[in-house]
C-alpha positions as CSV (number, residue, x, y, z in Angstrom):
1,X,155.5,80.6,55.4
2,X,153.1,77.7,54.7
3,X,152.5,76.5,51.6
4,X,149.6,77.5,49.6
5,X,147.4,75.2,47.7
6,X,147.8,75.7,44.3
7,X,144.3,75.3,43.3
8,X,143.0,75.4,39.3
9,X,140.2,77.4,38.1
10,X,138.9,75.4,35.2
11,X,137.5,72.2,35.4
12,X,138.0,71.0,32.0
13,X,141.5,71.9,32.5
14,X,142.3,70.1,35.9
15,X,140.2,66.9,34.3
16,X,143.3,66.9,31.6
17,X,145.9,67.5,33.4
18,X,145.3,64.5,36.2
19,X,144.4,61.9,33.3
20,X,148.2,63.3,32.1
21,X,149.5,63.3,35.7
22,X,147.7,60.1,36.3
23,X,146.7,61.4,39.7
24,X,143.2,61.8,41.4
25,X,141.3,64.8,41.2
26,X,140.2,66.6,44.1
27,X,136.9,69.2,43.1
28,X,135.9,72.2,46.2
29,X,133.0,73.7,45.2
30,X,132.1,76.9,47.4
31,X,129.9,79.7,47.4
32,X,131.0,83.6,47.7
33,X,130.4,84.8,51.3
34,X,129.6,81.5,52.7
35,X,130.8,81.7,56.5
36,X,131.3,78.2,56.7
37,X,133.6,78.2,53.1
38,X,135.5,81.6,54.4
39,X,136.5,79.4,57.7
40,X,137.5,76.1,55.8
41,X,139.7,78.3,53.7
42,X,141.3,80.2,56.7
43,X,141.9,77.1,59.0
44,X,141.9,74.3,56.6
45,X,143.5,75.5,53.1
46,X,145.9,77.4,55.2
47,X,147.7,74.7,56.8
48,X,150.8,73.4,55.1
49,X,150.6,69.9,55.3
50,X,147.0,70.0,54.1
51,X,148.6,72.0,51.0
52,X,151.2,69.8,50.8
53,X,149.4,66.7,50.3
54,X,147.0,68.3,48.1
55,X,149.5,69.9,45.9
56,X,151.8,66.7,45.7
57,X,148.9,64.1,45.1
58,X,146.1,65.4,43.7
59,X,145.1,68.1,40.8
60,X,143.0,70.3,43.3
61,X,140.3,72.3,41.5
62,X,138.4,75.1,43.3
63,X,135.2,76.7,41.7
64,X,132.5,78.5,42.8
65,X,128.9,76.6,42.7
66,X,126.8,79.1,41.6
67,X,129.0,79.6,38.8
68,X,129.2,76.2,37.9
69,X,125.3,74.4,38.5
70,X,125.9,71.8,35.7
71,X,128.6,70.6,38.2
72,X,126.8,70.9,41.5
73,X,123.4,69.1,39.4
74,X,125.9,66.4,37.7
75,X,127.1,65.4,41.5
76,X,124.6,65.9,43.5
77,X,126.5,68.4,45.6
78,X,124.4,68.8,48.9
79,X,126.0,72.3,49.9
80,X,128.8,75.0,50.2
81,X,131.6,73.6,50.9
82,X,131.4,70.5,49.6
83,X,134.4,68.9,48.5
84,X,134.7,65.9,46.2
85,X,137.6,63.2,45.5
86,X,137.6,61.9,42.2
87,X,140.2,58.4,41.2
88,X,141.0,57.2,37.6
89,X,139.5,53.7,37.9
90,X,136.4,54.8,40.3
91,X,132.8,55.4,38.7
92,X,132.0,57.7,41.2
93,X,133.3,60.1,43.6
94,X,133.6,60.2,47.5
95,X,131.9,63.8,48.8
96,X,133.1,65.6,52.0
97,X,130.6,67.8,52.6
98,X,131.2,70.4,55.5
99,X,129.0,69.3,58.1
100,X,130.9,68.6,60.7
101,X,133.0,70.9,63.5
102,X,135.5,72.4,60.8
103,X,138.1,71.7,63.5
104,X,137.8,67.9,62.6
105,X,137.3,68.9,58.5
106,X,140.9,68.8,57.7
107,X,142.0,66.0,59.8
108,X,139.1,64.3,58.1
109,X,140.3,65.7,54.8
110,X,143.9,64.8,55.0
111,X,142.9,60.9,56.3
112,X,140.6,60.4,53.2
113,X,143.6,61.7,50.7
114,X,146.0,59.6,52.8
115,X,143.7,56.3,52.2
116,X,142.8,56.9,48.7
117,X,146.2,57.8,47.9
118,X,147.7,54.6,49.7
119,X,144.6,52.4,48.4
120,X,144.4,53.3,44.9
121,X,148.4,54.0,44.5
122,X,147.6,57.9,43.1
123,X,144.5,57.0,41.4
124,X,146.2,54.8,39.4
């Protein structure tokens, strides 16, 4: 069995805990019967080394957008799925939106947390 991401639910929550951690911040924001977030979950969330690396070198968050509009507003998040990487000493954030072939997502995914991790040693 594959690992599973081990996503948080609050934001607030996951900001605190990668300032402790001293590791980057990774923000999904879907939407609740979205096609396109249903598959990224099956074929992208599900495969272990994407867990992996997101449970070993980020704080991954996961919140639904309509649920959370002072986030999608704050970011400028462009649609469902979007995802979002955020590093200590960065001003802003890199966005991954979904719009390409999800077959590509995660390996486009994975590469970005493999070069910010590398680049920025953890966010740090």
């Amino acid at each position: 069995m594959s690992e599973a991401i081990n996503w948080r639910s609050s934001w607030d929550a996951a900001l605190e805990e990668a300032k402790k951690a001293k590791r980057p911040l990774v923000l999904e924001l879907y939407m609740e019967g979205c096609p396109h977030c249903l598959r990224l979950d099956r074929e992208t969330h599900a495969d272990g080394s994407v867990a992996a690396a997101l449970n070993s070198r980020f704080v991954p968050v996961r919140l639904e957008g309509r649920g959370h509009m002072d986030l999608v507003q704050k970011f400028k998040v462009p649609g469902a799925p979007t995802t979002l990487f955020f590093l200590r000493k960065a001003k802003s954030c890199t966005v991954l939106p979904v719009s390409r072939p999800l077959r590509n997502t995660w390996r486009s995914c994975r590469s970005l947390a493999e070069t910010i991790w590398e680049r920025f040693g953890g966010g740090g």
